[in-house]
ROSE-4610 file (N, C-alpha, C; in Angstrom, 1 decimal, always signed):
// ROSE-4610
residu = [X/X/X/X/X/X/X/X/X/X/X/X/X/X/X/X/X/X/X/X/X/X/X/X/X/X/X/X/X/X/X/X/X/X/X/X/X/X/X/X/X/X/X/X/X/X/X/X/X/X/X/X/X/X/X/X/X/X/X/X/X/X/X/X/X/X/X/X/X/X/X/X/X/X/X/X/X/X/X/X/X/X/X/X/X/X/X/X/X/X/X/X/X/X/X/X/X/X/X/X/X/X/X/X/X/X/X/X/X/X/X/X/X/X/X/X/X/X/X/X/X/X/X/X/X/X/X/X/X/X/X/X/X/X/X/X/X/X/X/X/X/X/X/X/X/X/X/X/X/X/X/X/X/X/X/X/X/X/X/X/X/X/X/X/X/X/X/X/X/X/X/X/X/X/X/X/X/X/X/X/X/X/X/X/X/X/X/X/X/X/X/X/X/X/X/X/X/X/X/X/X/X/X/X/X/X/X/X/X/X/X/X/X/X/X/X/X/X/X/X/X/X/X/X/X/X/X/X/X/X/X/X/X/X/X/X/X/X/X/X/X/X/X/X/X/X/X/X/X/X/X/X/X/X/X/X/X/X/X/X/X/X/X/X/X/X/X/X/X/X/X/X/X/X/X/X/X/X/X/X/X/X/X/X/X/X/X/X/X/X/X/X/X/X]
num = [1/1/1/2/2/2/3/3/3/4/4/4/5/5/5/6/6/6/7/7/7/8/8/8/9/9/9/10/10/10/11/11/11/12/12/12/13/13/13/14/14/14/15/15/15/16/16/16/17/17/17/18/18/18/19/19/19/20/20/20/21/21/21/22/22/22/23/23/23/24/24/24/25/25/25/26/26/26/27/27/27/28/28/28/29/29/29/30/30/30/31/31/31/32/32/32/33/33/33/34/34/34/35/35/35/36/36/36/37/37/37/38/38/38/39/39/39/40/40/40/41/41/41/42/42/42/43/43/43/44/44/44/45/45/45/46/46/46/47/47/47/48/48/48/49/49/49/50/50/50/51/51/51/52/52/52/53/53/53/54/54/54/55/55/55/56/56/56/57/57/57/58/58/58/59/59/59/60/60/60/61/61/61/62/62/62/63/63/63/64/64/64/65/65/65/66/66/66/67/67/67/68/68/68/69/69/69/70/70/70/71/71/71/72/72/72/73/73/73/74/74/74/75/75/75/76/76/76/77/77/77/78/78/78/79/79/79/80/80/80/81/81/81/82/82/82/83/83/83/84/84/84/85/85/85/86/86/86/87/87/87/88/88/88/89/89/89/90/90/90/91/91/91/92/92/92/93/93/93/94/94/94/95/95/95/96/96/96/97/97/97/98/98/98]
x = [+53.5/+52.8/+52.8/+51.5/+51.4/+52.4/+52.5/+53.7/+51.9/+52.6/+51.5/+52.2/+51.6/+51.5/+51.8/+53.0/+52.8/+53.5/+53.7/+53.8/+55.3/+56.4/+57.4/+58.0/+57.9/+58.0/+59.4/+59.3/+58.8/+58.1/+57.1/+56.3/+56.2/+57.0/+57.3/+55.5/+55.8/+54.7/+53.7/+54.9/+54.0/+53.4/+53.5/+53.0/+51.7/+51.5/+50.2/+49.3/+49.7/+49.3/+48.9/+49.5/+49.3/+47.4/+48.1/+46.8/+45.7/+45.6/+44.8/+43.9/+44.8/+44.5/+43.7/+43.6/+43.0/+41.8/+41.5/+40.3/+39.0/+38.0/+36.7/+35.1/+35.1/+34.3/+32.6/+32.2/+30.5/+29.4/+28.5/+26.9/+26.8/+27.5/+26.9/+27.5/+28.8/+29.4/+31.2/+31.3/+32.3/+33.1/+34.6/+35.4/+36.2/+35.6/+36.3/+37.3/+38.2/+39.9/+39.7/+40.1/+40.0/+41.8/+42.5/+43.8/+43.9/+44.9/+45.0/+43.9/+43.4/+42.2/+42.6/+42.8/+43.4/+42.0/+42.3/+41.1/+40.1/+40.8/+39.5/+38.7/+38.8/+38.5/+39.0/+40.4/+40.9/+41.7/+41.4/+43.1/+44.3/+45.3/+46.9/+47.4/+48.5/+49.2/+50.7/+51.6/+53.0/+53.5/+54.1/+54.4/+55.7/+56.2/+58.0/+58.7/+57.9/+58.7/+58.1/+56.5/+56.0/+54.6/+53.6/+52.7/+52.0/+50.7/+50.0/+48.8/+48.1/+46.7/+46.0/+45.7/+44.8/+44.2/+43.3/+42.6/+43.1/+44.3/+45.2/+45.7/+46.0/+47.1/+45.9/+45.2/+43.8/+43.9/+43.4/+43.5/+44.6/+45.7/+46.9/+47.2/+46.5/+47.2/+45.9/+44.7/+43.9/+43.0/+43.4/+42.7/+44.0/+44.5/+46.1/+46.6/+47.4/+48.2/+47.0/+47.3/+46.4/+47.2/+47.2/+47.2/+47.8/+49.1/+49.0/+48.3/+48.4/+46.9/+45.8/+45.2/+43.9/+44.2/+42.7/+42.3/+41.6/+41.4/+40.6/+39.2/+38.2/+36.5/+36.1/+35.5/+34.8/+33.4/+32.9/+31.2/+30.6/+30.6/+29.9/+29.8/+31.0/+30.9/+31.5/+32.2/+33.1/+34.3/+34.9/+36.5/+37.5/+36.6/+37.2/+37.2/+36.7/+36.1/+37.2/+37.7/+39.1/+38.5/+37.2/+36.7/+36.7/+37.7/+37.9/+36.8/+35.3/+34.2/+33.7/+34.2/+33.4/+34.4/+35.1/+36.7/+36.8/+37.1/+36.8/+37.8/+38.9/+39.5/+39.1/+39.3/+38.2/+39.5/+39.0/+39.9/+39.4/+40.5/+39.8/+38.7/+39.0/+37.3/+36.2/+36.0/+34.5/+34.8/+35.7/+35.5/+34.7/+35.1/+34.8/+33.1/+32.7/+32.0/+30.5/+31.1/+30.1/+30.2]
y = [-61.4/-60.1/-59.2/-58.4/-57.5/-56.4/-55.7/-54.3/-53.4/-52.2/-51.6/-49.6/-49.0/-47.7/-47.0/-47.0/-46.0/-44.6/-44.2/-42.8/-43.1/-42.2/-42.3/-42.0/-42.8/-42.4/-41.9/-41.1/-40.7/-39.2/-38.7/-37.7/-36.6/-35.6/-34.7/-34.1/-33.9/-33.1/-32.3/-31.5/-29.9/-30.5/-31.8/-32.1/-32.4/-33.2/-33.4/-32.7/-31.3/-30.4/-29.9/-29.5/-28.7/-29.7/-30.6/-31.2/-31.6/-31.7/-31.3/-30.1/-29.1/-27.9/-27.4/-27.9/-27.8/-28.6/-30.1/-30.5/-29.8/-29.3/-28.9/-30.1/-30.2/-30.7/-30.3/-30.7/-30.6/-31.2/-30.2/-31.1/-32.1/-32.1/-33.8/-35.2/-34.7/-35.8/-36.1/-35.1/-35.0/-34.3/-34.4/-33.8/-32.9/-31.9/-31.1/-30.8/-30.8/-30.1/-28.9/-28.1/-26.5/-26.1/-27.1/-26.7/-26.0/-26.7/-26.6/-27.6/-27.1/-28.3/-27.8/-29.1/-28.9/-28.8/-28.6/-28.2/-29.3/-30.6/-31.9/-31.8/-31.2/-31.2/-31.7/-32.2/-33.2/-32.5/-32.7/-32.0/-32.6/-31.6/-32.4/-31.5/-31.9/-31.6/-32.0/-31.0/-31.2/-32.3/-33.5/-34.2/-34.2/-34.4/-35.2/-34.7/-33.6/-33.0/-33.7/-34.1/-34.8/-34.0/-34.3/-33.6/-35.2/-35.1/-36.2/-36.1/-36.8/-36.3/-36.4/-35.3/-35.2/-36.8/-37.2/-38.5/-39.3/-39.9/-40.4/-40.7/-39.4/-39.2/-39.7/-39.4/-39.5/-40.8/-41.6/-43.2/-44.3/-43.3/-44.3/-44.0/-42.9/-42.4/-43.1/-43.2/-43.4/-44.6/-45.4/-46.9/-47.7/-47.5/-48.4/-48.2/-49.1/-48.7/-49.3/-48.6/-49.0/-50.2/-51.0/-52.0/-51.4/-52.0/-51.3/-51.7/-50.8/-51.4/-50.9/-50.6/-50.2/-48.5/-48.0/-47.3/-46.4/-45.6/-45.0/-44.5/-44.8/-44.4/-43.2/-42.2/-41.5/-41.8/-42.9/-43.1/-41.8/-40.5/-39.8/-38.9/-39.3/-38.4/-37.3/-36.9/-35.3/-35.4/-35.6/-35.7/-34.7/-33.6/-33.0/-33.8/-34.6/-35.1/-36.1/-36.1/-37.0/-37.6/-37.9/-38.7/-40.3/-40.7/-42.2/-42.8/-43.4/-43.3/-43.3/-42.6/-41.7/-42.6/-42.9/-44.0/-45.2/-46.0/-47.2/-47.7/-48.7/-49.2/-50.0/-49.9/-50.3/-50.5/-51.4/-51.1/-50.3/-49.7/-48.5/-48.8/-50.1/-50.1/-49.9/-50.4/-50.5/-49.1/-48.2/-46.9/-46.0/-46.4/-46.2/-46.1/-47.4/-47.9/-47.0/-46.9/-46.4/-45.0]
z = [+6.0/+6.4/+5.2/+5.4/+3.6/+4.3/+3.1/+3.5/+3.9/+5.0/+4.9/+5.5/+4.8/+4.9/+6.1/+6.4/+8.1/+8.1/+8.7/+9.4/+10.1/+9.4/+10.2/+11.8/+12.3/+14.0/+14.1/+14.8/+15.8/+15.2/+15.8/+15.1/+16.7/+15.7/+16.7/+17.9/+18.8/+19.7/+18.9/+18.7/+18.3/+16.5/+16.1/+14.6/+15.5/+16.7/+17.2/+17.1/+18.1/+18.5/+17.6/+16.5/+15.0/+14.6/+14.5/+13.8/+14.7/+16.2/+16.7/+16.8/+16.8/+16.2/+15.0/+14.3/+13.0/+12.7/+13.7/+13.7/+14.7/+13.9/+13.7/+14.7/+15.6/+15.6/+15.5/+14.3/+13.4/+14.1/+13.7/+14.3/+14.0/+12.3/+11.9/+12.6/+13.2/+13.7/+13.0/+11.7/+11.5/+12.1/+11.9/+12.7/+11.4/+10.6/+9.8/+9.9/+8.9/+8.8/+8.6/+9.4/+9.2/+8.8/+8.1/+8.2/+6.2/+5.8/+4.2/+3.7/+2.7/+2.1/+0.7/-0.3/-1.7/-2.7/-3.8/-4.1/-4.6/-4.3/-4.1/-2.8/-2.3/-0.6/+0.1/-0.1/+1.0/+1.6/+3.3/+3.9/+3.9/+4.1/+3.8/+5.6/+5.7/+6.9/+6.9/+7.2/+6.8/+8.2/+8.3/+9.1/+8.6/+9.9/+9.5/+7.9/+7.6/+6.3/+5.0/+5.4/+4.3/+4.5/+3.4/+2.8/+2.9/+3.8/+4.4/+4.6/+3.7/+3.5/+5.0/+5.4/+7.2/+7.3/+6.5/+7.2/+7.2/+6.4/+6.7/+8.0/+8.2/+9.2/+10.7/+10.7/+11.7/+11.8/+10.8/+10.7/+11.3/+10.9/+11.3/+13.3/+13.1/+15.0/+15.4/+15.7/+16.0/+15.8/+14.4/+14.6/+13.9/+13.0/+12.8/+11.3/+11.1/+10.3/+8.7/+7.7/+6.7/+5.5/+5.3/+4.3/+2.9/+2.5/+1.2/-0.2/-1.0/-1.7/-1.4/-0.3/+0.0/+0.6/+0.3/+0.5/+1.6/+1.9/+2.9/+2.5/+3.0/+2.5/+3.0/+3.4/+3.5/+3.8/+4.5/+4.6/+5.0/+5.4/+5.6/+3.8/+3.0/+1.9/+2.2/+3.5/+3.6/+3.1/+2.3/+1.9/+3.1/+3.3/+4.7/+6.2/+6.7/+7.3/+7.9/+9.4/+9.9/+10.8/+11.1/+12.1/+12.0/+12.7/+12.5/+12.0/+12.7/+12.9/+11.6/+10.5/+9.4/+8.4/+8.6/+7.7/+7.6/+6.6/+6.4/+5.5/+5.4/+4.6/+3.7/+2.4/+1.6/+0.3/-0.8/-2.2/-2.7/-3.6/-4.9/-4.9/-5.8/-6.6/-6.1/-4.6/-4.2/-3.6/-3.4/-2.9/-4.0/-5.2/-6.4/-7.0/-6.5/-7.1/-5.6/-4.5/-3.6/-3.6]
């Protein structure tokens, strides 16, 4: 089995709540982070005493745990953007390369 990227359980309530809170839902169909956004555009969100990039954290509650080694995509192009839907596991390179 590959090692793969997870989220240390148990993940308190109010971390939910917090980050439900901060998702934005857009005309386009994204679901914008309205929380901290670093100055790549990406959101982050304090979990379990860690600093967790928002789509991340979206990906792993909501479609599963990510592969290590691989990446997360952006097909809509919003680095803000936590809508499962809009995410894609992918390697660097071809994240890179699209």
């Amino acid at each position: 089995m590959p090692n793969t990227i997870v989220i240390e359980l148990p993940i308190a309530e109010d971390a939910l709540t917090r980050f439900w809170s901060r998702v934005k839902i857009l005309k386009n169909g994204c679901w914008g982070w309205a929380g901290y956004l670093c100055g790549n555009g990406y959101g982050y969100i304090k979990i379990n005493k860690r600093k967790i990039r928002a789509h991340r954290f979206a990906y792993t509650q909501l479609v599963g745990e990510i592969p290590e080694g691989l990446t997360i995509d952006h097909l809509c192009r919003n680095r803000g953007c936590v809508n499962p839907s809009h995410l894609e596991v992918t390697t660097i390179g071809e994240n890179v390369l699209r």
